[in-house]
N, C-alpha and C positions, 0 to 999 in steps of 0.2 A: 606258743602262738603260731599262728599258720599265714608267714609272709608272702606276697607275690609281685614279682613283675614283672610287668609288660619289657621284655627281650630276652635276649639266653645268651650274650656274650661275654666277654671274659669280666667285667664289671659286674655283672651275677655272679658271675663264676666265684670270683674274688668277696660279694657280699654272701653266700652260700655259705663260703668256707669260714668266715665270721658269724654265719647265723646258728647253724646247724652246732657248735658247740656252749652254744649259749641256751639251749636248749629248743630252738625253734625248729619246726617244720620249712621248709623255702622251695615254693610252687617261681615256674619259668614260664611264660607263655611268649612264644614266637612262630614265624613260621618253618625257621628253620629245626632239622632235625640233627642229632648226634650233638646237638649245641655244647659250648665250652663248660655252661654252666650244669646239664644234665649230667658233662661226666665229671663233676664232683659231691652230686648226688640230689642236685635239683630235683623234685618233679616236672618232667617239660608238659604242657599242653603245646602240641603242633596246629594251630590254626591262623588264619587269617586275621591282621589288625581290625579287618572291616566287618569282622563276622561277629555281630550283636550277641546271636544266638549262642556262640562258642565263648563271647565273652562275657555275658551272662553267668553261666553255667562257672567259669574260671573265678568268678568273681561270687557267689557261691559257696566256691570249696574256702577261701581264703579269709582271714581278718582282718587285713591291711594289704592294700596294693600301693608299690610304689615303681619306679623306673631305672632302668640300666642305659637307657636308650634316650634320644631326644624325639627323635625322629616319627613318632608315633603321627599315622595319617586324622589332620585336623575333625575329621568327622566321630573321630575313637574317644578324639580326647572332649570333643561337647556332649558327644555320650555317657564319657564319664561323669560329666559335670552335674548331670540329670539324675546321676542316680544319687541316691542318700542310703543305703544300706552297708556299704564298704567305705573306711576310710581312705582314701587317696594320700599322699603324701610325696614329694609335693603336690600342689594342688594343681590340676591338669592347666589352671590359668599361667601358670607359670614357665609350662613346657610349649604353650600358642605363641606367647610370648619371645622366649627363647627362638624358637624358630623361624622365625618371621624378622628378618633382618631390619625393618624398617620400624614394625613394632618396639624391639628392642634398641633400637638406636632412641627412638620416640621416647620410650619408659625412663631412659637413661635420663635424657636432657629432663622432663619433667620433675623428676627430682634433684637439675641442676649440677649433674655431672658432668664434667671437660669430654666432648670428645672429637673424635673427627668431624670434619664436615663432611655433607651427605645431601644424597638425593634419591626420592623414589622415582625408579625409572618403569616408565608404562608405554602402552603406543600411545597414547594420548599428549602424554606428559614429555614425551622427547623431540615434541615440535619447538620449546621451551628453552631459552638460552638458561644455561649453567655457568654460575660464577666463582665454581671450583675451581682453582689454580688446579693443573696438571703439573706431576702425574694424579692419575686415578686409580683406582681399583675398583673392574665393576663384579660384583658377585650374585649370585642368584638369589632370591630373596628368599627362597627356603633351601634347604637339606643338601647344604654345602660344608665338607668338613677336611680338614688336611687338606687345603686348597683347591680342592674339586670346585667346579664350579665358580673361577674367579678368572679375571684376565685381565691384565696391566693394559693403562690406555697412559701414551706417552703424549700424544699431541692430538689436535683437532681430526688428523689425517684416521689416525687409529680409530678415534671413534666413530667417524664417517664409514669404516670400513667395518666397525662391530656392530651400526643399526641397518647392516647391509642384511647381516641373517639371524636379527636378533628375536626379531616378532611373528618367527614360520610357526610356532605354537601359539594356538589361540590360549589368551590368560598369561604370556610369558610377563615376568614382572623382575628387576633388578635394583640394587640398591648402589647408587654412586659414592665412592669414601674417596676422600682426600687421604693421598699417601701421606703417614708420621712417620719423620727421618726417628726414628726414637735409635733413644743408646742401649734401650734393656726390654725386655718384655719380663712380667713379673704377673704372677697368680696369686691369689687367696684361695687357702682352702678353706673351707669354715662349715658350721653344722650349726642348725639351729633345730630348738630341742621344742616340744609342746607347750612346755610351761613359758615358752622365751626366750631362756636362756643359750646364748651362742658360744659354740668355743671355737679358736682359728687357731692355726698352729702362726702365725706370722706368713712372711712373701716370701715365697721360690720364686729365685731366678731361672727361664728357658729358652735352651739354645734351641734351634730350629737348622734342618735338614732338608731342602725342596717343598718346605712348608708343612713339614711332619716333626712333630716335638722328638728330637735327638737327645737332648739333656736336659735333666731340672739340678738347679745347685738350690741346697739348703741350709742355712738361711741367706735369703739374695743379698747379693753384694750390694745395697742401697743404704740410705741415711737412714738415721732410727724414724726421724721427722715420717720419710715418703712412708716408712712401714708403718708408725703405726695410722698415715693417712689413708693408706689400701683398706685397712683393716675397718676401720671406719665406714668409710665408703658402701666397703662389702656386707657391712652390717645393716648398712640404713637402704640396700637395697632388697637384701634377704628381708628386709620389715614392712617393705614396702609389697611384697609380694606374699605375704603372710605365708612364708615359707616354712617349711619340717623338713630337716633332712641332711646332707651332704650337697654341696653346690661346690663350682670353680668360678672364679670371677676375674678375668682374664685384663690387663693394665699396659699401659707403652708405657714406658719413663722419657722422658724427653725436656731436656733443660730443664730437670726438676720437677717439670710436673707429672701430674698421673692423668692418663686417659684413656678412658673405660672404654675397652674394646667389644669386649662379648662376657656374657657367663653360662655356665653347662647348668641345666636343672640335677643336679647327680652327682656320684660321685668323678673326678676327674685326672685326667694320664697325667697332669702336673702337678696330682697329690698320691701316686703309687711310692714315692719315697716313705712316706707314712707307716708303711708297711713295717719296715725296719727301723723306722727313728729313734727305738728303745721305749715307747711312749703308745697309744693308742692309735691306731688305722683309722686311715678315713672311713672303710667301710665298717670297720665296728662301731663308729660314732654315730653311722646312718642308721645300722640296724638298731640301735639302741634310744636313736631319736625315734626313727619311724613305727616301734615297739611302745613308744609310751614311759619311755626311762628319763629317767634326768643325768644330765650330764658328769662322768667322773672328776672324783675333786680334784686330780693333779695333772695337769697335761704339758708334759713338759718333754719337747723334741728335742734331739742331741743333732749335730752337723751330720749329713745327710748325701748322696748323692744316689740319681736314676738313671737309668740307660735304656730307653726302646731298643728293643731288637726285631728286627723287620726281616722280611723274607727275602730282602733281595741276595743274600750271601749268607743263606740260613744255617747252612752247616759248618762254615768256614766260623759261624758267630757262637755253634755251638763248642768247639773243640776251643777255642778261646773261652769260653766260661767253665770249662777243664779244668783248663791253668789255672783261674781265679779264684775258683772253689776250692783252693789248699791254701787257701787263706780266708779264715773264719769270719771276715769285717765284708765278706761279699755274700748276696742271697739273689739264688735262679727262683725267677717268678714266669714259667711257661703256660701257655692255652688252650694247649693242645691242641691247636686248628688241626684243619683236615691237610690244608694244603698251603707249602710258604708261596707265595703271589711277593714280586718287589712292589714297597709300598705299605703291605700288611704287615702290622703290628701281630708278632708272635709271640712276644712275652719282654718283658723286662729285667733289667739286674739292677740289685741294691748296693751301694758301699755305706756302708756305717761307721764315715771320716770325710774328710775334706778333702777339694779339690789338688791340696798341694801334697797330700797322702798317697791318693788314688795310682794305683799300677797303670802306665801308659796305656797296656793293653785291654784297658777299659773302653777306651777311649776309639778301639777300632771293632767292639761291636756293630 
């Protein structure tokens, strides 16, 4: 079968290297070139999200289009929605969705999930008293990710002084959250297959760096209760969104309860432990939902741990995963970027054991 999607970064890269020995074909379409995913033997198409024509033609060569990316510009994905000749997976309504902060908070609540309060913020709409307790977090209402696009409002003062230069873009739109003191941040990974059928490995717990995932622990330190409540949740959201695929669905824990922050259409950096859990990959579950497969009979993850490695001290992080690879319970997951940037995520390392196992020197990737 001749897979594609829409991006070429290291989430391709990573579903390529699951596709291609299952016997698939695996097409990339981005604009970027020399992509993560080309050099593990993708086909890249290098063209524009916007270019009909190019996607047309990409869509064409392919069987199945699905996504690495969320971020795909709104006019790509109603395009997509038009056509009927290629199946989609997920369904492009679920990546409008996704992106759309207000959308997705909106979706949330309608199926009567806990979550922050909120507010959609317009020029229109910010003449309008706010009965959010401060602090806030106001973030941009689309293609905000590792904190890009967010900025803490502590008092009235702050935000007097954020609708100073908030609306010099015509269309600018934001979404106001009520800050969660929470104790834990926890994800679901889960896959939902053609027929229905969903498998989730259970909740990672993630530590957070400047608002960049630092660590995932597997299986999160929570009640069996909250696990198997995330689990739930995440199912009746994937059902709700007539989803196929690999998804993250992203939870605060806070005195017990669970509230539903955000979810990735895709697969996601808080299910790369997967890779090594001794058990099936998020991205083989995708490519094997998004193919038309039914689910494998035994999915059973062992205690797990992940480490981002970012560019900000790229080499100092290399010669430390040196050390660790003389020891067989750790695995270098790289992406070859072109170039380390602090901040970019340049690959990851697995331990396949627990946090009270783990070499210290894990821990200063």
């Amino acid at each position: 079968m001749k897979l594609g999607v829409l991006g070429s970064g290291q989430l391709g890269q990573m579903m390529c290297l699951e596709a291609i020995p299952l016997g698939h074909e695996f097409y990339c379409y981005s604009p970027d070139q020399n992509s993560p995913s080309q050099k593990v033997g993708a086909r890249e198409t290098v063209a524009s999200y916007e270019s009909s024509e190019h996607l047309k033609k990409f869509l064409d060569t392919i069987d199945v289009l699905s996504f690495e990316f969320e971020n795909i510009p709104k006019q790509t994905l109603e395009f997509l929605k038009q056509q009927k000749d290629t199946p989609v997976y997920p369904p492009a309504q679920a990546l409008i969705i996704a992106q759309d902060r207000f959308l997705e908070k909106s979706h949330f609540r309608k199926l009567g999930f806990r979550t922050a309060e909120y507010f959609h913020l317009t020029k229109d709409s910010s003449k309008f008293e706010i009965s959010i307790p401060f602090p806030w977090i106001i973030k941009t209402l689309r293609f905000g990710y590792d904190g890009k696009g967010q900025v803490k409002i502590q008092n009235r003062t702050d935000y007097k002084v954020f609708l100073e230069n908030a609306f010099q873009n015509v269309g600018s739109e934001y979404l106001i959250e009520e800050v969660i003191p929470f104790q834990k941040e926890i994800s679901i990974i889960l896959t939902r297959f053609q027929n229905g059928d969903i498998v989730c490995y259970g909740a990672v717990e993630n530590e957070h760096k400047h608002h960049i995932l630092d660590l995932s622990i597997f299986p999160a330190r929570i009640p069996i209760g909250l696990n198997l409540e995330s689990i739930e949740l995440a199912s009746k959201l994937a059902l709700s969104l007539q989803y196929v695929g690999t998804m993250g669905v992203e939870f605060f824990v806070k005195d017990n309860l669970l509230y539903l922050n955000e979810f990735a259409p895709r697969p996601h950096n808080t299910g790369h432990y997967t890779q090594d859990c001794q058990s099936f990959s998020q991205f083989y579950l995708h490519v094997q939902a998004i193919s038309g497969n039914t689910p494998p009979s035994d999915v059973r993850p062992k205690p797990t741990l992940m480490k981002n490695i970012l560019g900000n001290q790229y080499e100092e992080s290399l010669e430390i995963t040196k050390e660790l690879l003389k020891d067989d319970r750790y695995r270098l997951h790289l992406y070859g970027k072109e170039e380390a940037k602090p901040g970019r995520k340049m690959g990851h390392m697995n331990f396949k054991g627990t946090l009270e196992e783990v070499n210290p020197l894990f821990h200063e990737l």
